[in-house]
C-alpha positions in Angstrom: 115.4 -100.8 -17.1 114.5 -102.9 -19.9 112.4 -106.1 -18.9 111.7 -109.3 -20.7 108.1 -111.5 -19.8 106.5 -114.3 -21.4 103.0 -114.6 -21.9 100.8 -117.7 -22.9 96.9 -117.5 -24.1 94.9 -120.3 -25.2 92.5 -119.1 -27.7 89.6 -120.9 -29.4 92.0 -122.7 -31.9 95.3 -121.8 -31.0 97.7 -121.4 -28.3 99.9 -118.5 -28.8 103.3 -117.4 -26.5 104.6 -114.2 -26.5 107.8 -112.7 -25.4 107.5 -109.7 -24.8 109.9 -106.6 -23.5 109.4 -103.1 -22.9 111.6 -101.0 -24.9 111.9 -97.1 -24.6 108.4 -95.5 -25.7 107.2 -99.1 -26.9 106.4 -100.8 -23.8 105.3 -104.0 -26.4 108.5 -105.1 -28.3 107.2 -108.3 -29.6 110.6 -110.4 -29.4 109.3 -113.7 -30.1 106.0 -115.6 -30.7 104.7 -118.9 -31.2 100.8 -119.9 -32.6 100.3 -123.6 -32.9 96.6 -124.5 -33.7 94.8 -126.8 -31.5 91.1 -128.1 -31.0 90.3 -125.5 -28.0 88.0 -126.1 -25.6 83.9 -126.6 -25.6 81.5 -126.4 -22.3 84.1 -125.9 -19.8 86.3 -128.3 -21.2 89.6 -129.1 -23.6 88.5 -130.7 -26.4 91.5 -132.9 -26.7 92.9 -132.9 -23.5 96.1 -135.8 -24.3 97.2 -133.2 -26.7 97.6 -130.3 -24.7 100.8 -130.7 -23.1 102.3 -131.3 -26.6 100.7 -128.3 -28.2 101.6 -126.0 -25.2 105.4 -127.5 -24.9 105.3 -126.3 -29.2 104.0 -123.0 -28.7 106.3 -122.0 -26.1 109.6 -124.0 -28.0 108.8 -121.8 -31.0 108.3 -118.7 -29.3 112.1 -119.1 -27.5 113.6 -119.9 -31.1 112.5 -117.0 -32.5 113.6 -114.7 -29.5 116.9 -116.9 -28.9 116.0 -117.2 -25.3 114.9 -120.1 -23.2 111.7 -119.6 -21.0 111.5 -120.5 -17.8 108.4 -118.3 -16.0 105.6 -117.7 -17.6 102.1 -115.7 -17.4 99.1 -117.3 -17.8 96.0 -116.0 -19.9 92.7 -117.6 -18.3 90.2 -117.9 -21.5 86.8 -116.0 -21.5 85.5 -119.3 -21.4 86.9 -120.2 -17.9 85.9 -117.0 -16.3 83.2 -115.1 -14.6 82.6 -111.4 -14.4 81.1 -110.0 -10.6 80.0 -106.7 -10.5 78.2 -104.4 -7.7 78.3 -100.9 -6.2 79.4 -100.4 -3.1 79.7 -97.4 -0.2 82.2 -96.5 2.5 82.3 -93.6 4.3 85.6 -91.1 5.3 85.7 -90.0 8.9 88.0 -87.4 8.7 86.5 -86.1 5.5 89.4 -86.7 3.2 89.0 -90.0 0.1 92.8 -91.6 -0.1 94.3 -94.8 -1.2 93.1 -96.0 1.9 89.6 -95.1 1.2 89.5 -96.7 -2.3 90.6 -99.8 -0.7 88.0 -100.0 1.8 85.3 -99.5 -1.1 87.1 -102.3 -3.2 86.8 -104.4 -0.1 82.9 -103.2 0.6 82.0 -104.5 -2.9 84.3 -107.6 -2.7 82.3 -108.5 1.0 79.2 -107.8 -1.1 79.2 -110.3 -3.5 80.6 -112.8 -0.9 83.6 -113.8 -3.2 85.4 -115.0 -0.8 83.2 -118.5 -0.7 82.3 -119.0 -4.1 85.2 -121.3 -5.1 86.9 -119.3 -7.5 90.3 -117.2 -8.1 90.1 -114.0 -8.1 92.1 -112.3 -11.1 90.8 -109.0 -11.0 89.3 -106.0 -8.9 89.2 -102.9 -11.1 86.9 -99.8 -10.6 84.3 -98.8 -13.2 83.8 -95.1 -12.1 84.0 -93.6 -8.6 81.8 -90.2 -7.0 82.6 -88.7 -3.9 79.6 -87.1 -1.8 77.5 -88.1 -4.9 79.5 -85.6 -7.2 80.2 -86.8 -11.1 81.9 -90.2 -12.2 85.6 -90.2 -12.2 88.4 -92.6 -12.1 90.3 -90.6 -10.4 88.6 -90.0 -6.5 91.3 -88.1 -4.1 90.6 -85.2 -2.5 88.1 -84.0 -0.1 85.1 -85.6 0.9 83.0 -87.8 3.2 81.4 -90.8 1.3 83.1 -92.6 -1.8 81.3 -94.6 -4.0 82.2 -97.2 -6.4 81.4 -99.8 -9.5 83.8 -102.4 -9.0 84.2 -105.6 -11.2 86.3 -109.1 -9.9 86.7 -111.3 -12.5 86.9 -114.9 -11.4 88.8 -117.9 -12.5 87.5 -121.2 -12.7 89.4 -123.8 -10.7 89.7 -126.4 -13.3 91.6 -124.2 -15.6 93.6 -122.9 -12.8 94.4 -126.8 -12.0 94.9 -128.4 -15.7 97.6 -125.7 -17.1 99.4 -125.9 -13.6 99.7 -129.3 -14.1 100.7 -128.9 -17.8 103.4 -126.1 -16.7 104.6 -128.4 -14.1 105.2 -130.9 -16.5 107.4 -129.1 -18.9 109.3 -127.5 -15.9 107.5 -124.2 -16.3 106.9 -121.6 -13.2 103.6 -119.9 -13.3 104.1 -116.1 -12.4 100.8 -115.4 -12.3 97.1 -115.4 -14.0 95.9 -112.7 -15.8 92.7 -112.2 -18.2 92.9 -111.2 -21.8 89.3 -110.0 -22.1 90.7 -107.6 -19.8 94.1 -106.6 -21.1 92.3 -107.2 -25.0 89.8 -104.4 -23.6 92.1 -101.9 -22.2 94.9 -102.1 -25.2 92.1 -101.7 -27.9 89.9 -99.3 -26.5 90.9 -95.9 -26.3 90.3 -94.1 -22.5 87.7 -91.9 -24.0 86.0 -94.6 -25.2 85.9 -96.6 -22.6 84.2 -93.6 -19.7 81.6 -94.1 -22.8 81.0 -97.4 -22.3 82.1 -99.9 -24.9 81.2 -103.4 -26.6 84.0 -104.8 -27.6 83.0 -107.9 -29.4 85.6 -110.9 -30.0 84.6 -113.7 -32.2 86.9 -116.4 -32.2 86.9 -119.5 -34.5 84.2 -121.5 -31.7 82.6 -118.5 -29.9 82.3 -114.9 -29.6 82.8 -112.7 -26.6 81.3 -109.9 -25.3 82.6 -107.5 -22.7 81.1 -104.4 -21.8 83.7 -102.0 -20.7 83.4 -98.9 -18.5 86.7 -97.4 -17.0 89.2 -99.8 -16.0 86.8 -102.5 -15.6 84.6 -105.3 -17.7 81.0 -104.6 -15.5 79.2 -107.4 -18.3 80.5 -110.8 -19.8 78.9 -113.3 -21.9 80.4 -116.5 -24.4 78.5 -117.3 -27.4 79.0 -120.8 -28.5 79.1 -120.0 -32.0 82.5 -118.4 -33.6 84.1 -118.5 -37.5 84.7 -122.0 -37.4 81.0 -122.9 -37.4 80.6 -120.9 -40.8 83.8 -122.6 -42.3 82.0 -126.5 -40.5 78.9 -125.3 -42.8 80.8 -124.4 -45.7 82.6 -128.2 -45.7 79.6 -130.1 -45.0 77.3 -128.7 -47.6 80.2 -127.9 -50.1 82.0 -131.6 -49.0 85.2 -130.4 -49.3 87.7 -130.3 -46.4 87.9 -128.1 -43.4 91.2 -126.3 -44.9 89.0 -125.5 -48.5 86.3 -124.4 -46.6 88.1 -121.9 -44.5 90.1 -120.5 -47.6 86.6 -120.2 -48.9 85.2 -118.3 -46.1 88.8 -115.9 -45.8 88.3 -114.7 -49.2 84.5 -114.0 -48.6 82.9 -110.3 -49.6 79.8 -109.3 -47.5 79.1 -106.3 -49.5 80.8 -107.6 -53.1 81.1 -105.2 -55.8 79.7 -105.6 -59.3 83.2 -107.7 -59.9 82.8 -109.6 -56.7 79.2 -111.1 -57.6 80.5 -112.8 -60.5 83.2 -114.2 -59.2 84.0 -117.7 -58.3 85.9 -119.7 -55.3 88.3 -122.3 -56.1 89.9 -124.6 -54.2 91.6 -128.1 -54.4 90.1 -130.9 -52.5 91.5 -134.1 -50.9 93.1 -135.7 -54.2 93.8 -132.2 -55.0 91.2 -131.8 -57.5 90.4 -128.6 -58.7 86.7 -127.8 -57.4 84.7 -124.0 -58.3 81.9 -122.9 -56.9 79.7 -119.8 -57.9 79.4 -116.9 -55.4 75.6 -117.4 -55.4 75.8 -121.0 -53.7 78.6 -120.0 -51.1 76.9 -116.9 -50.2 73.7 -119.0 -49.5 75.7 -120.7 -46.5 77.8 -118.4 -45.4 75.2 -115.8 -44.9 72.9 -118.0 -43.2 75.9 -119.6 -41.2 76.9 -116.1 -40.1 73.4 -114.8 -39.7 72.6 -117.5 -36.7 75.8 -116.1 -35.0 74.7 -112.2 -35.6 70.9 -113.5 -34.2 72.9 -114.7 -31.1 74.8 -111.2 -30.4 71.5 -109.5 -31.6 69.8 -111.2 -28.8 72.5 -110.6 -26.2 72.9 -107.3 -27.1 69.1 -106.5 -26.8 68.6 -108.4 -23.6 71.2 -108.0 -21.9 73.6 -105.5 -22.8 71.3 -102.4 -24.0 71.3 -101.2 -20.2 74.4 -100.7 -20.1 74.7 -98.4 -23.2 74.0 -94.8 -24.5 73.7 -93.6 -27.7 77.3 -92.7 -27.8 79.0 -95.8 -26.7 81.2 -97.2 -29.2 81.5 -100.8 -30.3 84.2 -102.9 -31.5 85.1 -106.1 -32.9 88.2 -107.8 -32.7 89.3 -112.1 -33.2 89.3 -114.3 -36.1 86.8 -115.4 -36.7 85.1 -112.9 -38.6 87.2 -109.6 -38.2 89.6 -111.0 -41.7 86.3 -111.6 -43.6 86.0 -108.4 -45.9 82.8 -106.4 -45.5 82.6 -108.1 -41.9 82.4 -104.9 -40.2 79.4 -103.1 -41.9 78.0 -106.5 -42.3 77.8 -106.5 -38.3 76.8 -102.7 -38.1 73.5 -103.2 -40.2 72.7 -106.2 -38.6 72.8 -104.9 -35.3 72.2 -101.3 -36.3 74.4 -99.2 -34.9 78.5 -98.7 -36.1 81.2 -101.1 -35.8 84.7 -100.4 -35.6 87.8 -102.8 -36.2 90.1 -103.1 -32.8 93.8 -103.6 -34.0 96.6 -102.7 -31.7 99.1 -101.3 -34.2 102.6 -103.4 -33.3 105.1 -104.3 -35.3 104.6 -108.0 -35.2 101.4 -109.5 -34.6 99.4 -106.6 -36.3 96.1 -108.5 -36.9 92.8 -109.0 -34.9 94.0 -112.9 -34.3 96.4 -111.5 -31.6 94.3 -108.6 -30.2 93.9 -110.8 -26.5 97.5 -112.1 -26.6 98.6 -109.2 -26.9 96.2 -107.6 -24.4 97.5 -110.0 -21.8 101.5 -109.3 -22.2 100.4 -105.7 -22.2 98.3 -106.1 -19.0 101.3 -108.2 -17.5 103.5 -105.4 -18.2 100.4 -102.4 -16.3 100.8 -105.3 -13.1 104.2 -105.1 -12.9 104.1 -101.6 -12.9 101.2 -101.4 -10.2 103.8 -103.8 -8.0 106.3 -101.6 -8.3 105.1 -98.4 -7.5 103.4 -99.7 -4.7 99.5 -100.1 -5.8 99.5 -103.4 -6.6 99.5 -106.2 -6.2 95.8 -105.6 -5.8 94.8 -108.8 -5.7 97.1 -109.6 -2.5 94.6 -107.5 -0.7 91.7 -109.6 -1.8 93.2 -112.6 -0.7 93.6 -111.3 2.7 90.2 -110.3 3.3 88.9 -113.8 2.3 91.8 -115.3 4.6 90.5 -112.9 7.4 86.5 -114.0 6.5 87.5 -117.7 6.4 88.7 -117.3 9.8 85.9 -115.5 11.7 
């Protein structure tokens, strides 16, 4: 049965709505869509917040006028920048020697118990395993069968409530039911990264137009999160302000960019018109000069994490990605990123029929991960997070 959902994800400069169906082999018929810029958010916070309702009520009304429909429920995407990633293994043991639904349950439980969830103040979006083993055998995902002690990686990822709070409000306002919350880092990581991949362990790195994300993916799960508060828009900021020409100059300036130019590229020029619509031409030498140190304080930044932080959870063979914006459209962006942090870099791009660009790699993650929870609902594994809720209910009331 064909089935129509609506999707809505606030990214760093835009707010894009989806309408989505599944159709046949395509489960992501793109029906409609609507991208309205806005100014984001910043530490935990909308940056214009008297706008929001406005820019949200836009998004959604052009969205329904390309897909003829009116919406009336909708999924919301909760922003990397609104969310927390808790991971931990965990141990449960089988009685009657046999690991079932019943016994992945109780080890998603264990690890949720274990990191003490159920007081931290947040919503929980997500429990999703990493890798299982059964009497200490090898990692899979998929644990049935015979044996006496199951073991687990699980990863919750959390909302924060203020998020949760502000677009109910907004919805509420423009007569909008929320079905549910859902994160695109998530659905953005298990659309773009192939399976194999992923029980490699992958980066996938998102750099959006005021930070970049990193989420290290292992199975069905994020197990590592982190938000850099530096994206593409802080190279096209340095671009205007040394080059005093406008924002919209200055990010044509930085589209049309060539990390590794050719012998044709290095002599070319960038022109653009400014205010008054003045011609204005600037050699390659003098942009280069900004936008490579511009970008090259964001590549320090995911050197660092990467380094610090993220290295443990890597092998040689785990692939990265990037995906976003912000500096996925720049040509030359991707071996730009590979030397600088010295291993390959591939491009993420979920190949759709609309949409077909990294800009819409976590929209379309999220309807896509909409679509995987309806499907848990319905043949009976899901809702998951149902499950969770109980067990804190059950905690709260010892």
């Amino acid at each position: 049965m064909k089935r129509q959902i609506t999707a809505v994800e606030f990214g760093t400069s835009k707010i894009v709505t989806v309408i989505a169906q599944n159709s046949g082999l395509d489960r992501l018929e793109i029906v409609g869509a609507g991208t309205v810029p806005y100014d984001g958010y910043s530490d935990g916070d909308w940056n214009t917040p008297r706008q929001m309702v406005q820019r949200l009520r836009d998004s959604i009304a052009a969205a329904e006028l390309e897909a003829g429909t009116k919406v009336r429920e909708v999924y919301v995407g909760v922003p990397g920048e609104f969310i927390h990633v808790r991971a931990c293994e965990a141990e449960v043991e089988s009685p009657d020697g046999m690991i079932d639904d019943s016994t992945i349950d109780a080890v998603h439980d264990a690890a949720a118990e274990q990191l003490r969830l159920a007081s931290s103040g947040c919503m929980v979006l997500h429990r999703s395993p990493a890798w299982f083993t059964v009497d200490g055998g090898k990692m899979t995902m998929s644990p049935t069968g015979r044996g006496s002690r199951l073991r687990a990686m699980i990863s919750f990822i959390v909302a924060e409530p203020m998020f949760i709070e502000d677009v109910s409000e907004m919805l509420r306002v423009l007569n909008i039911t929320i079905l549910g919350f859902l994160s695109p880092s998530l659905g953005a990581s298990l659309l773009l990264l192939p399976v194999d991949d992923r029980d490699r362990t992958s980066l996938l790195i998102d750099c959006g137009y005021l930070n970049t994300e990193l989420s290290v993916v292992k199975g069905d799960a994020i197990v590592y999160h982190a938000m850099l508060p530096r994206g593409g828009g802080h190279i096209t900021a340095d671009l205007a302000t040394e080059l005093r020409i406008p924002m919209r100059a200055a990010e044509q300036i930085k589209r049309g960019y060539v990390f590794s130019p050719d012998e044709f590229d290095r002599d070319s020029f960038s022109e653009v018109l400014d205010e008054a619509g003045r011609r204005m031409t600037f050699p390659r030498e003098v942009v280069e000069e900004i936008v490579e140190r511009s970008a090259g304080e964001l590549m320090e930044m995911i050197e660092l994490t990467i380094n610090n932080d993220v290295a443990g959870y890597l092998t040689a063979r785990s692939p990265i990605y990037m995906t976003g914006g912000g500096l996925a459209l720049m040509r030359g962006a991707r071996e730009y990123m590979s030397a600088r942090i010295g291993r390959p870099v591939k491009i993420a791009v979920e190949k759709t029929s609309k949409m077909n660009s990294p800009i819409y790699g976590s929209a379309l993650g999220l309807a896509d991960l909409v679509f995987d929870s309806i499907e848990q609902h319905e043949d009976g594994s899901g809702p998951v997070m149902s499950k969770v809720r109980n067990l804190f209910r059950r905690r709260n009331a010892e």
